[in-house]
gemmi code that builds the backbone of each chain (N, CA, C; Angstrom):
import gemmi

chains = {
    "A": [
        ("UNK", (1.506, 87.162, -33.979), (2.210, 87.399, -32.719), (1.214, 87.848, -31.637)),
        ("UNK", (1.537, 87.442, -30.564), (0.353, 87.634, -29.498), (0.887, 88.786, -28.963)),
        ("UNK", (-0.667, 89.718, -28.445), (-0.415, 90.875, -28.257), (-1.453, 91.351, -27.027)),
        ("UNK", (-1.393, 90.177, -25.816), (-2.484, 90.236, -24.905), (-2.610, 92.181, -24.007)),
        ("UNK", (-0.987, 92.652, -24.038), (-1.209, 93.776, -23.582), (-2.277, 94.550, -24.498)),
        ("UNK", (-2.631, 94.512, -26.261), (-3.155, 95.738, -26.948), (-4.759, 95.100, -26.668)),
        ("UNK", (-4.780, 93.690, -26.348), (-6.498, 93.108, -26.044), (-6.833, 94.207, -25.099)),
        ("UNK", (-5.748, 94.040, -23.688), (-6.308, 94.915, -22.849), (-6.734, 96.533, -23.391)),
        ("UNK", (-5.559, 96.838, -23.707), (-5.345, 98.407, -23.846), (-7.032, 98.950, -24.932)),
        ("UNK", (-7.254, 98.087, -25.681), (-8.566, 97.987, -26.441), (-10.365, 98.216, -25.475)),
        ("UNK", (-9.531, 96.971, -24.559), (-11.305, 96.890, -23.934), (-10.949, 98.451, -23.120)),
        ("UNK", (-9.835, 98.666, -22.152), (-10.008, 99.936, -21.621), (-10.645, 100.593, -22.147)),
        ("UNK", (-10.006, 101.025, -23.661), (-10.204, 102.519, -24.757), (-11.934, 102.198, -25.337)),
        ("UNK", (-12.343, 100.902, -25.161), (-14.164, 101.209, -25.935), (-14.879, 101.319, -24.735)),
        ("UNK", (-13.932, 101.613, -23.269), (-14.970, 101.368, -22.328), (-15.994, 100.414, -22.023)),
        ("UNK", (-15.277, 99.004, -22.118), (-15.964, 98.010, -21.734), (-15.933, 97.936, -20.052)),
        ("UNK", (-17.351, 97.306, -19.527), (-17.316, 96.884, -18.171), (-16.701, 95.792, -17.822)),
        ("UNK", (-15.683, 95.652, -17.464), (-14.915, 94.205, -16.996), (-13.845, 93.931, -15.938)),
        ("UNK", (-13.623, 92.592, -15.658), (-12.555, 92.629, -14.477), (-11.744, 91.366, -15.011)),
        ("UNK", (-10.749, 91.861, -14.926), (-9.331, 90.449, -15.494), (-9.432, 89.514, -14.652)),
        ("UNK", (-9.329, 88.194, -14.964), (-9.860, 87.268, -13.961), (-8.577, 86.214, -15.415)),
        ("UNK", (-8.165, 85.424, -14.252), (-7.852, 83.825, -14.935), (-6.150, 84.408, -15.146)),
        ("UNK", (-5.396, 83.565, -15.709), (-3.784, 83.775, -15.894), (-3.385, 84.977, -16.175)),
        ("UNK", (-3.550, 85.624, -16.680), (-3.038, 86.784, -17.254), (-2.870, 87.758, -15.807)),
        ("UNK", (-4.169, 87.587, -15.080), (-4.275, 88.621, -13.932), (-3.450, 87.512, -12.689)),
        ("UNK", (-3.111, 86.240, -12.730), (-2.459, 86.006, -11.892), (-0.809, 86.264, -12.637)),
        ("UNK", (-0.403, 86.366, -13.441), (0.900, 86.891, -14.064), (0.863, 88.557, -13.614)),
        ("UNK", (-0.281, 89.500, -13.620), (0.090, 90.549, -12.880), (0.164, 90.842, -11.444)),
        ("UNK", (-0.096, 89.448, -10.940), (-0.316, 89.874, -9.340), (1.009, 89.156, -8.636)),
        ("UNK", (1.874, 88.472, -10.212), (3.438, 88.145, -10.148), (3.932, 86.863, -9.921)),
        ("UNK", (2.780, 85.851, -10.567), (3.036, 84.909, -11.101), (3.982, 84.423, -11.808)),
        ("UNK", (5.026, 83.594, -11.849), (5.775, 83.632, -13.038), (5.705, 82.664, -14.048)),
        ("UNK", (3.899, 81.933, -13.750), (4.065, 81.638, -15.286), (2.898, 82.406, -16.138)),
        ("UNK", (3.221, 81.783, -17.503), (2.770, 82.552, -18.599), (1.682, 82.248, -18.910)),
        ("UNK", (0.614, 82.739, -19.848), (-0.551, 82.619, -20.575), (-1.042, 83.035, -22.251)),
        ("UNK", (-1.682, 82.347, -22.529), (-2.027, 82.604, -23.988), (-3.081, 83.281, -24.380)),
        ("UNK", (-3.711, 83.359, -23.078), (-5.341, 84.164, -23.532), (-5.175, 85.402, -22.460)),
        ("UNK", (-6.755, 86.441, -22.640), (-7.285, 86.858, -21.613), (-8.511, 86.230, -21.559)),
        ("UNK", (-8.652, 86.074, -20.200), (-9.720, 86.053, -19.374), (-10.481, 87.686, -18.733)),
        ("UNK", (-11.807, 87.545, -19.377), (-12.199, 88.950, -18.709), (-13.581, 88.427, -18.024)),
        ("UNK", (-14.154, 88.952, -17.015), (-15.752, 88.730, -16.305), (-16.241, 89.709, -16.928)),
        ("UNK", (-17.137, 89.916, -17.553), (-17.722, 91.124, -17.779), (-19.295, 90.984, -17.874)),
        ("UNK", (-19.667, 92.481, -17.825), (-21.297, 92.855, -18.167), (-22.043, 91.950, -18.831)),
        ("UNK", (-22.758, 90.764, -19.309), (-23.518, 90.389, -20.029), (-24.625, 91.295, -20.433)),
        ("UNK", (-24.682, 92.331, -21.365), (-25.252, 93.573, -21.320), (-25.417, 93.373, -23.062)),
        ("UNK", (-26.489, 93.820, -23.784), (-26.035, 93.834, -25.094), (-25.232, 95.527, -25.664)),
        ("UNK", (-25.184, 96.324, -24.528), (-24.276, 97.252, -24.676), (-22.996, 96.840, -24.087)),
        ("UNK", (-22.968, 96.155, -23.440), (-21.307, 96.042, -23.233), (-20.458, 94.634, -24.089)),
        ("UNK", (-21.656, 93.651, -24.106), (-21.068, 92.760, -25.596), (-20.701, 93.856, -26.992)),
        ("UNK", (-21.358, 94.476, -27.451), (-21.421, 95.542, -28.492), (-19.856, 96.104, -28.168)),
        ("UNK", (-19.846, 96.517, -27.366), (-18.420, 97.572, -27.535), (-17.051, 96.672, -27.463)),
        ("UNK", (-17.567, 95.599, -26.585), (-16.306, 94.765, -27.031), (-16.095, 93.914, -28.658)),
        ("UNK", (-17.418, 93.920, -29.007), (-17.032, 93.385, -30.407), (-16.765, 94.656, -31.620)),
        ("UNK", (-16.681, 95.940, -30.829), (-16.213, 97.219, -31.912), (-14.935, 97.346, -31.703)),
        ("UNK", (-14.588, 96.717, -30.385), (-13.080, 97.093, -29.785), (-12.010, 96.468, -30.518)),
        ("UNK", (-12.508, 95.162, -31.281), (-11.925, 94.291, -32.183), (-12.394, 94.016, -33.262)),
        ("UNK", (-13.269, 95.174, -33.843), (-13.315, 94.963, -35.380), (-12.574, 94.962, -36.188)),
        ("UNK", (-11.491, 95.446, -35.702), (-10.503, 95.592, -37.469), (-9.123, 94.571, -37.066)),
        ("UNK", (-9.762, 93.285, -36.012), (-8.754, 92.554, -35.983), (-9.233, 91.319, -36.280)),
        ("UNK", (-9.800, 91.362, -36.949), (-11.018, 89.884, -37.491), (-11.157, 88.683, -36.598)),
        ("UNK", (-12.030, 89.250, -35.609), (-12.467, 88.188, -34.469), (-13.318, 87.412, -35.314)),
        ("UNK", (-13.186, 86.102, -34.286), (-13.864, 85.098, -34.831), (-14.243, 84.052, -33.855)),
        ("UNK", (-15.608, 83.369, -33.522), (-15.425, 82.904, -32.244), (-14.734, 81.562, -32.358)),
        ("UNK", (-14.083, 81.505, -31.291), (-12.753, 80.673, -31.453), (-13.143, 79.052, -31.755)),
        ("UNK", (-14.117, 78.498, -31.436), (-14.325, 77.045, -31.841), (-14.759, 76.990, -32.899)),
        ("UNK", (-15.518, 78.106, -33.726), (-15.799, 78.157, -35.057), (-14.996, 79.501, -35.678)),
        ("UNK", (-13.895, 79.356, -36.052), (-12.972, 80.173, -36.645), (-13.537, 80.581, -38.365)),
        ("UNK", (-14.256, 79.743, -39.117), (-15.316, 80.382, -39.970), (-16.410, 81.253, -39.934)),
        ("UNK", (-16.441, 81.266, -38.578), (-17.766, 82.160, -38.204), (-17.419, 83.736, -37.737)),
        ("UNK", (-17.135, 84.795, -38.409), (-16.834, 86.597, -37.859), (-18.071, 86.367, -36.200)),
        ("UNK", (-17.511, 87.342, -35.383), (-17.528, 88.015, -34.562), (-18.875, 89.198, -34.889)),
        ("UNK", (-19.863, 88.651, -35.006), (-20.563, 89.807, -35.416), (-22.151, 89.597, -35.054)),
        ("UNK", (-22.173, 90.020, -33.868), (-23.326, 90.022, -32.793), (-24.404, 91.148, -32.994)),
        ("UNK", (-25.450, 90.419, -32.825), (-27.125, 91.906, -32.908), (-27.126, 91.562, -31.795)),
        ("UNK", (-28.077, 92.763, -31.167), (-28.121, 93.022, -29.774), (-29.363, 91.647, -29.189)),
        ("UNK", (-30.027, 90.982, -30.425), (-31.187, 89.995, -30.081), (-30.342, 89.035, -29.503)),
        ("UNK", (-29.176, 89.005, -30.375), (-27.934, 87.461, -30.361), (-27.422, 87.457, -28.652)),
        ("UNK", (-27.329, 88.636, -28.284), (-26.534, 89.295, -27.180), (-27.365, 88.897, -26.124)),
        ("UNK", (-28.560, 88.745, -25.946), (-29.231, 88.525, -24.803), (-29.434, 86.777, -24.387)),
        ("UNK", (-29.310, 86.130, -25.043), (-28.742, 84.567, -24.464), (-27.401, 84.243, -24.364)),
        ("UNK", (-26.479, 85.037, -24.470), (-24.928, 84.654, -24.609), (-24.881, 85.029, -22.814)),
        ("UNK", (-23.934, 83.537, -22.491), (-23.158, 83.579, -20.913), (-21.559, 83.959, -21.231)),
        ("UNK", (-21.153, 83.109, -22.454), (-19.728, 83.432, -22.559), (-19.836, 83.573, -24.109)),
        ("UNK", (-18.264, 84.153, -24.044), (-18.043, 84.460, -25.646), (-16.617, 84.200, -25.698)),
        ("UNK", (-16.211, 83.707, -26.903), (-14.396, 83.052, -26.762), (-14.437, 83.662, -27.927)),
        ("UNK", (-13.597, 84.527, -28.256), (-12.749, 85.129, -29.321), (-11.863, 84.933, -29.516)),
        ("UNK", (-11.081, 84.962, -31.128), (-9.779, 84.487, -31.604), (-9.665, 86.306, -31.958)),
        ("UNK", (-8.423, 86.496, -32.718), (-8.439, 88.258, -33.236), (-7.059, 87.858, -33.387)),
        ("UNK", (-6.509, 88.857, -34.329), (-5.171, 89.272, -34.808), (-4.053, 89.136, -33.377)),
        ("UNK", (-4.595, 89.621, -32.500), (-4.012, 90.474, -31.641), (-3.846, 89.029, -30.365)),
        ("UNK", (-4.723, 88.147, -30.449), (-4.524, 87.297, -29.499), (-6.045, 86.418, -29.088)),
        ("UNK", (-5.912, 85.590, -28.376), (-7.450, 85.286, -27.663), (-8.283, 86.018, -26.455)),
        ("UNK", (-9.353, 86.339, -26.417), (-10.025, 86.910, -25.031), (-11.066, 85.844, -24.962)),
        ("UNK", (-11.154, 85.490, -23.803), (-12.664, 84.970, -23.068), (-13.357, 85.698, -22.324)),
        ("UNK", (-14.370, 86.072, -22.804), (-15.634, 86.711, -22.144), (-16.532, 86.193, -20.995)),
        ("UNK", (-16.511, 85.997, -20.180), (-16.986, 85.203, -19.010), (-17.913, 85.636, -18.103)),
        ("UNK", (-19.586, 85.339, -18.206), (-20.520, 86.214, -17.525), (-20.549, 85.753, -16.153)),
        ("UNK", (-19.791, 85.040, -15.484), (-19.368, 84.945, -14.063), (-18.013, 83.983, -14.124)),
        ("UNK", (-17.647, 83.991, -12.696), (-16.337, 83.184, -12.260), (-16.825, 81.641, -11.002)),
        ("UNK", (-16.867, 80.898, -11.443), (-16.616, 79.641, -10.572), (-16.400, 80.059, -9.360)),
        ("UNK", (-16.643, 80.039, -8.046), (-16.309, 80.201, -6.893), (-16.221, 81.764, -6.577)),
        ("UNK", (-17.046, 82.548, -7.088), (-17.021, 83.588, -6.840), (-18.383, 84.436, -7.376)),
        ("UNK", (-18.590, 84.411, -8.064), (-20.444, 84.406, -8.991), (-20.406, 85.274, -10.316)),
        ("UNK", (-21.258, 85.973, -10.358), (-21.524, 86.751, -11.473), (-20.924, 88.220, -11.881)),
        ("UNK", (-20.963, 89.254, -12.342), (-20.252, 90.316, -13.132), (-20.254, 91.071, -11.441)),
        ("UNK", (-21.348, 91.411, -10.872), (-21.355, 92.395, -9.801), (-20.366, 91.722, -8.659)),
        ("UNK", (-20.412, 90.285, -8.287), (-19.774, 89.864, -7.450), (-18.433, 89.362, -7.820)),
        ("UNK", (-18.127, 89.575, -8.996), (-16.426, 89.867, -9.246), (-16.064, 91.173, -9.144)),
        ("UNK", (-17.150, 92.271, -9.480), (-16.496, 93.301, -9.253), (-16.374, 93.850, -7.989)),
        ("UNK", (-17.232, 93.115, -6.792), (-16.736, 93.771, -5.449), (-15.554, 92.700, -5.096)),
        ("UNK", (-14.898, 92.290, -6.201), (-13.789, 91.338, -5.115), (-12.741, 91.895, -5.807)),
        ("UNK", (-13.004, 93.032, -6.615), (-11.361, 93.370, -7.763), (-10.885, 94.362, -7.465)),
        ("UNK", (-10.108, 95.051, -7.568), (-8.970, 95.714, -7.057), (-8.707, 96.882, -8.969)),
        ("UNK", (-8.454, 98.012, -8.861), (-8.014, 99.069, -9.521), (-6.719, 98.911, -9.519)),
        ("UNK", (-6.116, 99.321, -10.922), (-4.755, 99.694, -10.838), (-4.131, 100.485, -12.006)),
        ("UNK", (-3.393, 100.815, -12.232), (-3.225, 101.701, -13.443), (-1.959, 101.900, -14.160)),
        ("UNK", (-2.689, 101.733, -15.449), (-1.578, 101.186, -16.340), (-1.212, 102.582, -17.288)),
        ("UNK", (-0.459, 102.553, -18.184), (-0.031, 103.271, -18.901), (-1.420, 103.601, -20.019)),
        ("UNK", (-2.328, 102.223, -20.478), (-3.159, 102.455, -21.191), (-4.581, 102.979, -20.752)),
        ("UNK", (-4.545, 102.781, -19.193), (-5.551, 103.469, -18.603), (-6.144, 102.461, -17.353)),
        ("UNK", (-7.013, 102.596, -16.615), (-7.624, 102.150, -15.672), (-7.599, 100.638, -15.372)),
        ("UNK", (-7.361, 99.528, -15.049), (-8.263, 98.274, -15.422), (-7.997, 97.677, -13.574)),
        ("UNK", (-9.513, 97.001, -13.936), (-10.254, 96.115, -13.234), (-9.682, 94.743, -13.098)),
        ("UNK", (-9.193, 94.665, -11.805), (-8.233, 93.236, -12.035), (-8.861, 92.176, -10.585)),
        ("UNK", (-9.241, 91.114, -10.607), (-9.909, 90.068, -9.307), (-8.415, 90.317, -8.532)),
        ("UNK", (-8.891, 90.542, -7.082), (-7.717, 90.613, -5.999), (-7.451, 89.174, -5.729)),
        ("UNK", (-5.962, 89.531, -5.095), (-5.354, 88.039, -5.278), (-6.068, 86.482, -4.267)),
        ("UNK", (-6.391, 87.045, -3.103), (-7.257, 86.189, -2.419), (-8.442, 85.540, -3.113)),
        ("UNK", (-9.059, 86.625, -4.059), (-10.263, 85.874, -4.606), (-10.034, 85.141, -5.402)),
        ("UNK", (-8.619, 85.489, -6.404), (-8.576, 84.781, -7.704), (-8.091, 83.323, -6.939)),
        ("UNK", (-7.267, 82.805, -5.960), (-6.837, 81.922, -5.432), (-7.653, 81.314, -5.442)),
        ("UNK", (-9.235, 81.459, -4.812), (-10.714, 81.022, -4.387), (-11.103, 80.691, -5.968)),
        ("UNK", (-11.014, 81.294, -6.554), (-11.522, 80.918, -8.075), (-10.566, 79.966, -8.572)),
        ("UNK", (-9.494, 79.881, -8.254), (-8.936, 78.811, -9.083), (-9.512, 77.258, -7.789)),
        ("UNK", (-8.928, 77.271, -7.052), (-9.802, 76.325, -6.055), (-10.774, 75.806, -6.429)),
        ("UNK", (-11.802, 76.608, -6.839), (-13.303, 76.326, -7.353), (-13.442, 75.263, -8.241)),
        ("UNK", (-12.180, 76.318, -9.570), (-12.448, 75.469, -10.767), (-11.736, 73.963, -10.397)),
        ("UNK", (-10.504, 74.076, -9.913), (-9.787, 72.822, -9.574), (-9.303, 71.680, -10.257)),
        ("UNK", (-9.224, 72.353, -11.721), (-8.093, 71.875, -12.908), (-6.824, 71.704, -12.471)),
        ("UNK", (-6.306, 70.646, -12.770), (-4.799, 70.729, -12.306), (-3.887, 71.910, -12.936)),
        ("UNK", (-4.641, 72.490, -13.726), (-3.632, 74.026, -14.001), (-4.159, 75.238, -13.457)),
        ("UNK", (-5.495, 74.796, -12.962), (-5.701, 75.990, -11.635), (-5.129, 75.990, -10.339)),
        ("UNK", (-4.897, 74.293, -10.280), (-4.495, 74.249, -8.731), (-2.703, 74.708, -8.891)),
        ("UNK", (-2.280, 74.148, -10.199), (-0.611, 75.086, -10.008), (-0.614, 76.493, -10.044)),
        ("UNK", (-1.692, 77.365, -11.115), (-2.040, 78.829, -10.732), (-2.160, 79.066, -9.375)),
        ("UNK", (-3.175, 78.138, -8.749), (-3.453, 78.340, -7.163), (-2.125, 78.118, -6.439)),
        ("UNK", (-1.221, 77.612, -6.632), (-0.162, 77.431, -5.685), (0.922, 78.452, -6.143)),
        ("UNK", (0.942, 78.987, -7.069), (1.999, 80.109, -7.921), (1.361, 81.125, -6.955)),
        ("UNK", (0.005, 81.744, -6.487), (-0.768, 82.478, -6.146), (-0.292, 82.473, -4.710)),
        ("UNK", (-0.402, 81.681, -3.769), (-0.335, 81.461, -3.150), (0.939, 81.742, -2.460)),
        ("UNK", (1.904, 81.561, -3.447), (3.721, 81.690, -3.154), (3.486, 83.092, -3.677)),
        ("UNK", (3.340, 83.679, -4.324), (2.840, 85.580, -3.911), (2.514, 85.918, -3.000)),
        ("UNK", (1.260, 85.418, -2.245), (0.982, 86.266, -1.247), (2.218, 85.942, -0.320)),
        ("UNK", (2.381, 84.780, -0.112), (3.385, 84.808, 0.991), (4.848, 85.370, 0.364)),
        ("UNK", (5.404, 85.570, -0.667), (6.670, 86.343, -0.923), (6.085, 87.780, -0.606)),
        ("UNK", (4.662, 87.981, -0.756), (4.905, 89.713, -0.618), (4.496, 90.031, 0.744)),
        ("UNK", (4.495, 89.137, 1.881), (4.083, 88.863, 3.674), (5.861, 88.494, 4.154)),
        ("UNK", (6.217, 88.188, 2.800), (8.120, 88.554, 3.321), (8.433, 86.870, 3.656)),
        ("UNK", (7.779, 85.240, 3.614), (7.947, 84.336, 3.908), (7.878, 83.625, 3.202)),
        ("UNK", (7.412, 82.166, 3.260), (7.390, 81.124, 1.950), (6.206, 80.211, 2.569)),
        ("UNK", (5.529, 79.926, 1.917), (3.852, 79.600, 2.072), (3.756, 78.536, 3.084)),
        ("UNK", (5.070, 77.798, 3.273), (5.081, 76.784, 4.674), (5.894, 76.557, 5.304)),
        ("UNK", (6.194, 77.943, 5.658), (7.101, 78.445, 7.005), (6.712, 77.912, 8.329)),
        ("UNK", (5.541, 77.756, 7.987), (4.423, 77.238, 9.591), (4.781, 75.737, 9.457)),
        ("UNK", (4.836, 74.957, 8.373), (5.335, 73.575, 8.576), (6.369, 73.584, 9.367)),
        ("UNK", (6.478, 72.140, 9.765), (8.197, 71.581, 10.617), (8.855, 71.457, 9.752)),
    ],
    "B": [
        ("UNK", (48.905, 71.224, -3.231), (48.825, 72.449, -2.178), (48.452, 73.618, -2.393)),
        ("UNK", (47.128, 74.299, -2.638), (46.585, 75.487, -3.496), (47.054, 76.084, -2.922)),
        ("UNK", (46.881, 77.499, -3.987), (48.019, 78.671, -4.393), (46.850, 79.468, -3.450)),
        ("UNK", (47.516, 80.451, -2.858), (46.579, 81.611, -2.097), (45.310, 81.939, -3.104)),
        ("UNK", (45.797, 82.465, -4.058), (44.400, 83.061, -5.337), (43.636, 81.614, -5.398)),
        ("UNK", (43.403, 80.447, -5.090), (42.609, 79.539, -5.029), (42.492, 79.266, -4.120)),
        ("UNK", (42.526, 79.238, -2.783), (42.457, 79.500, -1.286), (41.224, 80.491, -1.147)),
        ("UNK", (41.534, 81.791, -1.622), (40.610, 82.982, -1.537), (39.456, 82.739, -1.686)),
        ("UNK", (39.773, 81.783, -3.858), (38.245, 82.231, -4.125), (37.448, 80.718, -3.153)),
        ("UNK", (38.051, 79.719, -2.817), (37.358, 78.757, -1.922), (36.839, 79.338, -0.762)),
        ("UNK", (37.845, 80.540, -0.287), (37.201, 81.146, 1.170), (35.756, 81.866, 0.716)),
        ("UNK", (35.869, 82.357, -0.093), (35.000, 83.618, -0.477), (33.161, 82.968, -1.205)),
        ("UNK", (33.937, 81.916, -2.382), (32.607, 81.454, -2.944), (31.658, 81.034, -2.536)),
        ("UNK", (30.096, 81.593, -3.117), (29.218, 81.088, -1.773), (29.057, 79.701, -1.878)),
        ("UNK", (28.063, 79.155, -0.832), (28.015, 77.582, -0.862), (27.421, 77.252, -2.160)),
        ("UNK", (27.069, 75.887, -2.787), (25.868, 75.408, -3.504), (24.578, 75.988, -2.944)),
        ("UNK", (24.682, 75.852, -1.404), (23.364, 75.992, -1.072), (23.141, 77.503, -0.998)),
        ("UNK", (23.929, 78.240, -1.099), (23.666, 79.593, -1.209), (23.124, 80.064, -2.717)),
        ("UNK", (24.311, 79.383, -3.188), (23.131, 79.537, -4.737), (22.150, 78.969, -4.971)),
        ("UNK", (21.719, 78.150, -4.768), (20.417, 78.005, -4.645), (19.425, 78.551, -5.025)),
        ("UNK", (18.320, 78.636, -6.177), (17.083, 79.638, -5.978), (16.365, 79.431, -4.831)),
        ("UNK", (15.755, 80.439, -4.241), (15.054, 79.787, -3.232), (13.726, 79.628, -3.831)),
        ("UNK", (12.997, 78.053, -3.424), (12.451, 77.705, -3.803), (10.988, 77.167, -2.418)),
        ("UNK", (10.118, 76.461, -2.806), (8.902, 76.621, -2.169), (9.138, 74.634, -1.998)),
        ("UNK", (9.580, 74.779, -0.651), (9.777, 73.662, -0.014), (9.081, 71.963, -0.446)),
        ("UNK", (7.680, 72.551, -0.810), (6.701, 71.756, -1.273), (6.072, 71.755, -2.601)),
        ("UNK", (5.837, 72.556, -3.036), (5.459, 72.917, -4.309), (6.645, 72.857, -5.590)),
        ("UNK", (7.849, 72.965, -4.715), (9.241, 73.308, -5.757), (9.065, 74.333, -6.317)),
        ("UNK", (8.266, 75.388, -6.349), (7.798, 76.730, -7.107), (9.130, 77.549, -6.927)),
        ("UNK", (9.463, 78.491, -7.722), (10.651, 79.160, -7.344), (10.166, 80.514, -7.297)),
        ("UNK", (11.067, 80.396, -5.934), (10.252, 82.214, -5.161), (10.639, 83.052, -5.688)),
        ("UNK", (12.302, 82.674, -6.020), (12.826, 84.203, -6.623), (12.515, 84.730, -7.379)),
        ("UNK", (11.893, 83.573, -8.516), (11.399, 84.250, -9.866), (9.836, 85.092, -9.255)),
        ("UNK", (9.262, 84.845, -8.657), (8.295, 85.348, -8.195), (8.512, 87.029, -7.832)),
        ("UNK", (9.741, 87.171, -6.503), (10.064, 87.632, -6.104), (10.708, 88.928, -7.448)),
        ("UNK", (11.112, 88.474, -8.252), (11.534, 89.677, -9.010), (10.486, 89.925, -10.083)),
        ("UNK", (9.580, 88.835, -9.942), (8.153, 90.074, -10.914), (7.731, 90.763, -9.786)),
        ("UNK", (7.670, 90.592, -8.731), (6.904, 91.414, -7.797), (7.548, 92.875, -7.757)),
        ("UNK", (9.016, 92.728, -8.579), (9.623, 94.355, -8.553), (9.098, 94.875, -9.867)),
        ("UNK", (8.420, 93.936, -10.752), (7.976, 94.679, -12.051), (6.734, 95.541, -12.068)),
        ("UNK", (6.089, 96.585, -12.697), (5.336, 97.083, -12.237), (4.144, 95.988, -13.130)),
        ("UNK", (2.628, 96.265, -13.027), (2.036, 95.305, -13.300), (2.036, 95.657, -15.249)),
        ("UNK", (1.931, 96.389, -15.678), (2.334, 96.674, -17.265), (3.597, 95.742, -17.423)),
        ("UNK", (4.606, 96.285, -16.853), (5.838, 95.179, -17.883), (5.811, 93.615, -17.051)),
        ("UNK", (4.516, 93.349, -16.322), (4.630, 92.060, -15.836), (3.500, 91.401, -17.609)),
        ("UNK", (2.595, 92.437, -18.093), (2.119, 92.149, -18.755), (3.131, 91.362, -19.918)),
        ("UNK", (4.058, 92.534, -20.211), (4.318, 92.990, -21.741), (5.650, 91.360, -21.438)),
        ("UNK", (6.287, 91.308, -20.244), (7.060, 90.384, -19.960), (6.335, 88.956, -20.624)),
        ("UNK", (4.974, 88.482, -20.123), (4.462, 87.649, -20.311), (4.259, 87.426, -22.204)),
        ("UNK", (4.068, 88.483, -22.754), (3.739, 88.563, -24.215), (5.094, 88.185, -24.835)),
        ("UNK", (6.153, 88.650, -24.099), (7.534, 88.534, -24.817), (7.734, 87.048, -24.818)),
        ("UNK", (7.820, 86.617, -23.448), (7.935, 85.141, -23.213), (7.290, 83.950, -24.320)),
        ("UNK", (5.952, 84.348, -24.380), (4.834, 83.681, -25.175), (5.761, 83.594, -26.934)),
        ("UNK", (5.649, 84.743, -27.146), (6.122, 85.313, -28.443), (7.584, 84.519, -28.833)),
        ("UNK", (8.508, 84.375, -27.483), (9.799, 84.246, -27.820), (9.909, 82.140, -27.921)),
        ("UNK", (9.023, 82.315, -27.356), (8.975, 80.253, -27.337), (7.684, 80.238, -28.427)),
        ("UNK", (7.484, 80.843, -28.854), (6.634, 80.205, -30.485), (7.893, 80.656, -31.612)),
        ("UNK", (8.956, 81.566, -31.101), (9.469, 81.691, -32.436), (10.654, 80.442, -32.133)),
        ("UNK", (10.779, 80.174, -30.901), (11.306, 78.780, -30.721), (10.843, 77.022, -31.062)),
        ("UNK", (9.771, 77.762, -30.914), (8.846, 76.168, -31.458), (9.102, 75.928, -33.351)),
        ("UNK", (8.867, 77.938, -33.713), (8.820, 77.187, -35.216), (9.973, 76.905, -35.743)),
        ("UNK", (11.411, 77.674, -34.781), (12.281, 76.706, -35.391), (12.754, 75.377, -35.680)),
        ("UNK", (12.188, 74.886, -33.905), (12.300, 73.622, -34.361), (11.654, 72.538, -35.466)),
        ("UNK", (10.372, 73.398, -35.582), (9.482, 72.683, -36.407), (10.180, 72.726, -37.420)),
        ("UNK", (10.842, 74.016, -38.299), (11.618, 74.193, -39.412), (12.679, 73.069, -39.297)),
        ("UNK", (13.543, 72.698, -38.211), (14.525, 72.064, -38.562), (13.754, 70.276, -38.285)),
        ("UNK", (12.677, 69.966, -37.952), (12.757, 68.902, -38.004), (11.797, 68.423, -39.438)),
        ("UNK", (10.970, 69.235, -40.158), (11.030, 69.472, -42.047), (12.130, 69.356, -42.623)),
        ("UNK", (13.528, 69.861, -42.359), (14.454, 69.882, -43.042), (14.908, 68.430, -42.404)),
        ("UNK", (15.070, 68.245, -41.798), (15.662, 66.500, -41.192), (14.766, 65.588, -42.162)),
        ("UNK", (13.418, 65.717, -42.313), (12.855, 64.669, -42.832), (12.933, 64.933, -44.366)),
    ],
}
model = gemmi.Model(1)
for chain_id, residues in chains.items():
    chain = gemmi.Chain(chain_id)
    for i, (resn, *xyz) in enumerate(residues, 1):
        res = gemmi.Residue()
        res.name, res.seqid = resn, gemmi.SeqId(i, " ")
        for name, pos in zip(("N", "CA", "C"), xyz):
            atom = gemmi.Atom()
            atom.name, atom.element = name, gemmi.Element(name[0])
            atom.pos, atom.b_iso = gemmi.Position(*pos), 0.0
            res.add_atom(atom)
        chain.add_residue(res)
    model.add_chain(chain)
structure = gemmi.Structure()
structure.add_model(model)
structure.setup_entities()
């Protein structure tokens, strides 16, 4: 059973550096559709890979295209990794050492926004940027994210995204 | 020749077009649903999304179950 809220509630509690980026964070910014993974930007650090792979040790990660292969990184392994895709008990996370249309760990984090949850702090891409990131990527399931996104900002500006049309 | 109590509810019921979701002219996106996660706080927009996920896989495996039992 998928359990994307305890992924989060996890990276909070090992104190990983990261910012929610991709569906999940457009479902909190009130999206109404759904997702199967997280998406996180984070540190490419071999201390901050490290704590996310302690954060899910006892849920037998495994990286997700090789599901025979454990989750179990040295800090040597850690210093050529850009991304990391995990499977776990609990659900999927993608590890993502930058965002498409937006850049790397520092320049997602001046575009993200704080907010606070019951499990603690998290780092979430503000809604303008994530719009720009889906744009970027320009998958036809970014561009319907991008238009779900889009009908947010304008429901929470009180209108409907082409009010300005005839 | 309707009876007053069917008179009423004709006066009273809203249009089709009032029921209506309101929806995103171009996109067909539906606002309302939008509009009422935006009253959720961002946690149960989470935990909403997990339920959803959760509740259409236990829908998928039924069907899967009943179309094993068909064959």
């Amino acid at each position: 059973m998928q359990q994307l809220n305890q992924l989060l509630a996890r990276l909070i509690k090992a104190e990983v550096e990261f910012v929610l980026v991709g569906g999940l964070a457009a479902s909190i910014h009130g999206s109404s559709l759904t997702t199967r993974d997280v998406d996180v930007c984070c540190r490419f650090t071999a201390t901050n890979l490290l704590r996310i792979q302690r954060a899910f040790e006892d849920q037998h990660p495994v990286h997700r295209m090789r599901p025979d292969l454990p989750v179990a990184l040295t800090p040597e392994q850690c210093v050529d990794l850009k991304n990391l895709y995990i499977k776990t008990d609990l659900g999927v996370i993608d590890c993502l050492g930058s965002v498409l249309g937006v850049g790397e760990y520092d320049e997602v984090f001046k575009h993200s926004i704080e907010i606070e949850l019951p499990v603690g702090k998290l780092r979430i891409l503000d809604l303008d940027t994530l719009i720009q990131a889906k744009e970027a990527m320009g998958r036809p399931h970014d561009i319907i994210t991008m238009q779900h996104l889009k009908a947010v900002r304008q429901a929470e500006a009180g209108g409907s995204q082409h009010d300005d049309q005839p | 020749m309707a009876s007053h109590a069917t008179q009423s509810f004709e006066n009273s019921f809203p249009s089709a077009e009032e029921l209506r979701p309101e929806t995103d002219p171009v996109t067909g996106i539906d606002l309302s649903l939008i509009k009422e996660n935006l009253k959720l706080t961002p946690w149960e927009r989470i935990l909403a999304n997990d339920d959803t996920v959760n509740f259409c896989d236990l829908g998928r495996a039924a069907m899967q179950q009943r179309r094993h039992a068909a064959a």
